[in-house]
N, C-alpha and C positions, 0 to 999 in steps of 0.2 A: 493369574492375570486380573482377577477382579477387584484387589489390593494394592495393584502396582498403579503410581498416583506422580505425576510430574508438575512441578511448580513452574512458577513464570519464569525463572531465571533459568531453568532448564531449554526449557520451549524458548526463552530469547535468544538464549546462546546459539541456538540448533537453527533458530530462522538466520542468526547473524553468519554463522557458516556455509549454510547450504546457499546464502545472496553472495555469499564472496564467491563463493566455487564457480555459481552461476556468471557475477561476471568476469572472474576470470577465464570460464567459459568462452564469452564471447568477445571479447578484447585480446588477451592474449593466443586464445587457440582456436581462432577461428570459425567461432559458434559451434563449438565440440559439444555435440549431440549429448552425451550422458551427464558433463557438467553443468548443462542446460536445463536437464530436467533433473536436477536435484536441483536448481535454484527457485523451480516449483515451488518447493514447497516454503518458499520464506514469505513471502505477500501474504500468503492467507495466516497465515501465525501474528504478523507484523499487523496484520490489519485490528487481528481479532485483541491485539492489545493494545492498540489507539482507542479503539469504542472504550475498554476498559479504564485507560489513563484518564479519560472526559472524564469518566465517570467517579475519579477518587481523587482529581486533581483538585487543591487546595486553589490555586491560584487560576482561573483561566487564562486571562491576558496572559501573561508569562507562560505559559505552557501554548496557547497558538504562537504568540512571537517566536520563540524557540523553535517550532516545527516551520512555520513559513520562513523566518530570514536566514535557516540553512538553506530550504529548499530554495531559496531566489540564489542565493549565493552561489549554490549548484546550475542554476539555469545559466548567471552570469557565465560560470567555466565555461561551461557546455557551447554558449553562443562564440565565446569569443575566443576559444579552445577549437572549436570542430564545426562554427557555424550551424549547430543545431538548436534547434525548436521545439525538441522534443520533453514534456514534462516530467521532472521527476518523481519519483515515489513519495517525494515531501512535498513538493504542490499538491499532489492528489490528495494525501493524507492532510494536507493545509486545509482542503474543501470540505472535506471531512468533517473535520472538529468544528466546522463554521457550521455546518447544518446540527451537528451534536449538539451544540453550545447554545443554537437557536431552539433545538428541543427541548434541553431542561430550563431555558428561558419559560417556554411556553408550559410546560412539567408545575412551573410556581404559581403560576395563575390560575385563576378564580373560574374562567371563562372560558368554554372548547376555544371558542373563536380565536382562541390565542396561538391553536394549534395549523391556523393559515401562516403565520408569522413564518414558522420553519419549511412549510409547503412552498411560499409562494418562494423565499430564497432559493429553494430548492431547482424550482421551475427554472428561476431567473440564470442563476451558476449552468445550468443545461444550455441555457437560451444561448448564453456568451459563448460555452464552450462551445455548439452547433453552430454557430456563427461565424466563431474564428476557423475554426474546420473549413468552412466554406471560404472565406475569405485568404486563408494560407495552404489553400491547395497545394499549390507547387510548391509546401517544403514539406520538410517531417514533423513540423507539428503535429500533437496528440498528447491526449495527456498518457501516461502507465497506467493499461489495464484498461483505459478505460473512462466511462464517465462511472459504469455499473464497479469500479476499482473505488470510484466515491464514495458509491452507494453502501459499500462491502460494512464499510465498522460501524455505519448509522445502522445499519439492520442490524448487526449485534447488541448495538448498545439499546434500541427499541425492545429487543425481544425480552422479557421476566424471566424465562428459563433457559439453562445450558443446553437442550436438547435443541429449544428453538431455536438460540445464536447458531447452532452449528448448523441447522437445518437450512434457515438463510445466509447463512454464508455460503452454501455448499451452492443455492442456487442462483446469488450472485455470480459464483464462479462458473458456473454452467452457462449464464448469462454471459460472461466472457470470454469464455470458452469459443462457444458457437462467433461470437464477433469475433474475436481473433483469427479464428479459421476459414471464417469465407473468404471467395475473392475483393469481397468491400471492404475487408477489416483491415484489422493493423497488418497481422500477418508478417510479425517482423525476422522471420524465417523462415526456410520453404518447407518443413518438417510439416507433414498433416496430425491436425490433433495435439498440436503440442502443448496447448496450454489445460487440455484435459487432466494433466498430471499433477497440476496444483490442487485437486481433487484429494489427495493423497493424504494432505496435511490435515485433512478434519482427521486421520487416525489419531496423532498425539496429541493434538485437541481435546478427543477425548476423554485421554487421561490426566487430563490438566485438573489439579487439586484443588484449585481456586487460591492457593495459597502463594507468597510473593517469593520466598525463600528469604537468605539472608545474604548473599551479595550485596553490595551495592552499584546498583548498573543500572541505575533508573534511567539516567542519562547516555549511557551508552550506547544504542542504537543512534541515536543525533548526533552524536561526536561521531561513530566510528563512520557512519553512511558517508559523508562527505570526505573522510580521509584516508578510508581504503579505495575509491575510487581515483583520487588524489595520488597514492600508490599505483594501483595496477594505471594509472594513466604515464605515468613516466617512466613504468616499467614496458609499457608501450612502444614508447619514444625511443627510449633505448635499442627494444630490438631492431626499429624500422631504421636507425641509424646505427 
């Protein structure tokens, strides 16, 4: 075991399966408990290779455009598909790369005090997202996971070592964990503990090589998020009619 070593294209494929299962989980089978908690384990993999993509992407602009105008694209369906409010995994990972982006901003400069720059955005993205919470009570507005789902790839991408990334990300997740499961959280199913199982994904994690493989599937997670939902949404439709 101490030799067996898994690249990104391994660990993407497996986050991309274990999110399909997941929501075909809960669209087509009726939040089927066991396909639910394999979709566990896809956010914390998916997260921990956003922080990474900030961090070796050539272009930024075109790498947030890309993650934010699927994820609008996605809210569009969503709203005018099912009248929900609810944020996707590409908004949240959108907030993401905005506080990343503000950090190797501040990473260039000369001066700590550049290190409020990404602080105080930080504060502000809380303030709106606390805000609108407040202000859209009576729907299912929230964002995925979270605001601490945010938080997830900035604390990867902060940390210098792999032991660190995976330490905070674990307590990110623990942090979500515990929200998800009170009576104040999301709680977007009555299963207790359920978001504990995303825990799970730091194992492959940690035999993640560092190395990219040779696929080419850079883009794949973007494309397929918005198309296999696309999918199981009209395979949906189908059954109900």
């Amino acid at each position: 075991m101490k030799n067996f070593k898994i690249n990104a294209d391994i660990l993407k494929i497996l986050a991309l399966v274990c999110m399909t299962v997941d929501h075909v989980g809960l669209m087509l089978l009726n939040d089927y408990l066991p396909f639910r908690l394999i979709g566990r384990l896809a956010f914390p993999i998916f997260a921990y290779f956003i922080a990474e993509g900030c961090k070796y992407t050539r272009n930024k602009p075109k790498h947030f455009a890309l993650i934010f105008g699927l994820g609008l694209i996605c809210q569009l369906v969503y709203y005018f598909a099912m009248g929900s409010l609810y944020m996707s995994i590409l908004i949240v990972f959108s907030l993401s790369v905005i506080i990343i982006y503000a950090i190797s901003w501040a990473e260039k400069q000369k001066s700590k005090w550049a290190y409020a720059v990404p602080a105080l955005i930080t504060a502000a993205l809380y303030a709106v997202y606390y805000l609108l919470k407040i202000y859209l009570k009576n729907t299912d507005f929230d964002l995925d996971y979270g605001f601490m789902g945010v938080l997830a790839p900035v604390a990867i991408y902060i940390a210098p070592k792999k032991w660190l990334k995976l330490l905070l990300l674990g307590i990110c997740l623990i942090g979500t964990s515990a929200i998800m499961t009170t009576p104040h959280g999301i709680d977007f199913i009555a299963q207790p503990n359920f978001q504990w199982y995303s825990l799970l994904a730091i194992i492959p994690l940690i035999f993640y090589s560092g190395e990219k493989g040779k696929l080419k599937i850079k883009y794949l997670f973007y494309i397929y998020y918005p198309l296999h939902l696309l999918v199981i949404y009209a395979l949906q439709l189908l059954l109900l009619y």
